[in-house]
N, C-alpha and C positions, 0 to 999 in steps of 0.2 A: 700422806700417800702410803708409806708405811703399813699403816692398820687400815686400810683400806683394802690395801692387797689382800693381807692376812683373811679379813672378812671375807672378803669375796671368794677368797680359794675354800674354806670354812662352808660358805655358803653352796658355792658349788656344789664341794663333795655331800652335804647336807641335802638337795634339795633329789639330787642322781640317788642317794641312795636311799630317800625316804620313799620316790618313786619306783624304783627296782622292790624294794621291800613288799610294799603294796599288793604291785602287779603282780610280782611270783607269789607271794603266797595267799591271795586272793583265787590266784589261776588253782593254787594245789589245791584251797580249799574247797572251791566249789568244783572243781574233777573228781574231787572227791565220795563232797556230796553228792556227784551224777551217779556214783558206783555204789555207794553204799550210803545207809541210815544210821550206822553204826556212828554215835558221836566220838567214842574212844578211837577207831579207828582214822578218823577224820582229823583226829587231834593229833594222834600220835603222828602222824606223816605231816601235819602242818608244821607240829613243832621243832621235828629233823631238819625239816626245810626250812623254819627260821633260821636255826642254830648254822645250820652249812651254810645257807644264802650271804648272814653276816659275817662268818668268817671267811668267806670266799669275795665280797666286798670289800674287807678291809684289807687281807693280801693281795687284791688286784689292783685297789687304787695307792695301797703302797708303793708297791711297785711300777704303777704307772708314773707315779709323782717323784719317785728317786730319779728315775731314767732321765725326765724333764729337770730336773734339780742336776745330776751329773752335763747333763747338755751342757744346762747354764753355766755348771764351774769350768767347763773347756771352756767355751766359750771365751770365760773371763781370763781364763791363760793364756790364751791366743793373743788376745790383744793387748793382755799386759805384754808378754814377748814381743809383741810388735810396736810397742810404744816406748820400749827401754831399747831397743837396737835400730829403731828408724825415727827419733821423733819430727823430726824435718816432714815426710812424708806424710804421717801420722794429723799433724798440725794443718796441714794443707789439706787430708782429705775432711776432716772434722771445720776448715771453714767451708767447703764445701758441701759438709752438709744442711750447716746453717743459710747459706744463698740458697738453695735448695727451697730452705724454709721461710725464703721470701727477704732474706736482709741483703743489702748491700753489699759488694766486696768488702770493702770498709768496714763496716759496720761487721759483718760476718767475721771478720779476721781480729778486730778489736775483742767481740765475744770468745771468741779461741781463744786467745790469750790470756784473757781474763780467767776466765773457766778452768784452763791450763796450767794456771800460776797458782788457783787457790788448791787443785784435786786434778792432777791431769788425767789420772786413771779414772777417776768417778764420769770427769767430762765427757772420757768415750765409751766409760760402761753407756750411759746414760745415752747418749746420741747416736751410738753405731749399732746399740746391741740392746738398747731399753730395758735395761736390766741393772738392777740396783743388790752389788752385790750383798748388802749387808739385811738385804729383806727377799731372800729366795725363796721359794715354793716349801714346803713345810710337812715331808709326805707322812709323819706321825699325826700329825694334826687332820690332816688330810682323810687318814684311814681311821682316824677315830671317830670325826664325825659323818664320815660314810656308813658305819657300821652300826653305831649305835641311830642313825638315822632311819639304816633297814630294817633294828630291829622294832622301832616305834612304829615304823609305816607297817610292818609285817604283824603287828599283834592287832591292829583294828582287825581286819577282817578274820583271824583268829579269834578276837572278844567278839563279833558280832554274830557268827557262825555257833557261838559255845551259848551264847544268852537267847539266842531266836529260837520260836518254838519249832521243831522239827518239819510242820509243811507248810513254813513258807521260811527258811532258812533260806536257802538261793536267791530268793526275789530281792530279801532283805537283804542282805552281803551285797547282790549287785547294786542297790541304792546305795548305799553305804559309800560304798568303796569309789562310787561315780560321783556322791558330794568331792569327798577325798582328794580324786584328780584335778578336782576343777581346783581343787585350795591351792593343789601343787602346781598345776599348769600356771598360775595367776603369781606365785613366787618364784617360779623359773623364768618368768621375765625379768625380774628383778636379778636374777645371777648373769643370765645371760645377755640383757637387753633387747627382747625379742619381742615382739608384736602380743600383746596380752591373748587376745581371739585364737590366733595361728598356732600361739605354743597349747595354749590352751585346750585346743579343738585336739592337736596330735598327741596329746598326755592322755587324754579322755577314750578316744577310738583304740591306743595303741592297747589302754588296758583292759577296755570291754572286749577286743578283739581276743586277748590273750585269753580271757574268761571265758567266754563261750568257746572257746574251740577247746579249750580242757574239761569243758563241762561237757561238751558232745562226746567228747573221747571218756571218759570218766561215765557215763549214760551208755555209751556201745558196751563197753565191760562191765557194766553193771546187769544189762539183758542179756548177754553171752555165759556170765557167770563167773568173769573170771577173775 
């Protein structure tokens, strides 16, 4: 269960930041491209926006995943204090939550006991608080593979924009980057348990959406001159 967690928090942050990576800088690129032909220019701004995007990725899911990790150590203070100064209490509400879970009085208070006498602490991490303190959320780990996720999902449509020939640059970047979603939408079920179609269909729209409206703004400033 253990490496299961680890994977999946891994995965998570993996799957959120290869998709952020993508979409932003697919949007910078082809805004880009609406403003200017200039490939240097095009490059230089995509590549600012890789570099901030993944450092701005990895200090936000840092940070989001310490916060979640501090939770969890109150959390586990709380009820160690409440398990060392009440266990009577403690012991009756943890059979409680096993009848809950469909056993016997009997049978539920046996299971306490048992539970109780080998790891009392682990028994109510694990039952009141589903939290196993020796396998917490991992926010280095976490922001690593956010980051370096952004910046792999961030250089396709930088490589695709730099190798296409200059007039049909755009068309190619939006197939591109629309295969791309579909991979990520179809492994975002897989983190999250989600409907393959559904997560699928809202990865795909949320990135063409961001693309065309940077690409029309990016095409207004390009006719205005500015």
């Amino acid at each position: 269960m253990e490496n299961i967690n680890q994977k999946l928090n891994w995965l998570r942050a993996a799957v959120l930041g290869g998709n952020d990576g993508i979409v932003s800088i697919s949007a910078v690129v082809v805004g880009m491209a609406g403003a200017t032909n200039d490939l240097k220019i095009i490059l230089t701004a995509s590549v600012a926006s890789l570099i901030a995007g993944a450092l701005s990725m990895a200090v936000g899911e840092y940070v989001s995943v310490s916060s979640q990790r501090d939770t969890e150590k109150a959390l586990i203070e709380k009820e160690r204090h409440e398990i060392n100064n009440n266990p009577e209490e403690e012991l009756k509400e943890l059979v409680s939550i096993y009848e809950k879970e469909g056993l016997s009085k009997e049978t539920a208070l046996l299971v306490a006991k048992e539970f109780t006498a080998h790891d009392v602490h682990a028994a109510h991490f694990h039952a009141e608080l589903g939290i196993n303190p020796n396998n917490l959320t991992n926010p280095l780990h976490a922001s690593c593979a956010s980051a370096i996720a952004f910046l792999f999902g961030g250089i396709i449509p930088l490589f695709t924009i730099t190798i296409s020939p200059p007039s049909i640059r755009v068309p190619v970047t939006f197939f591109t980057v629309l295969c791309v979603l579909i991979v990520i939408g179809i492994l975002s079920t897989h983190a999250g348990g989600a409907k393959k179609i559904n997560a699928t269909v809202r990865v795909v729209i949320g990135g063409l959406l961001a693309m065309l409206v940077t690409y029309g703004i990016g095409e207004i400033f390009g006719v205005i001159g500015i």
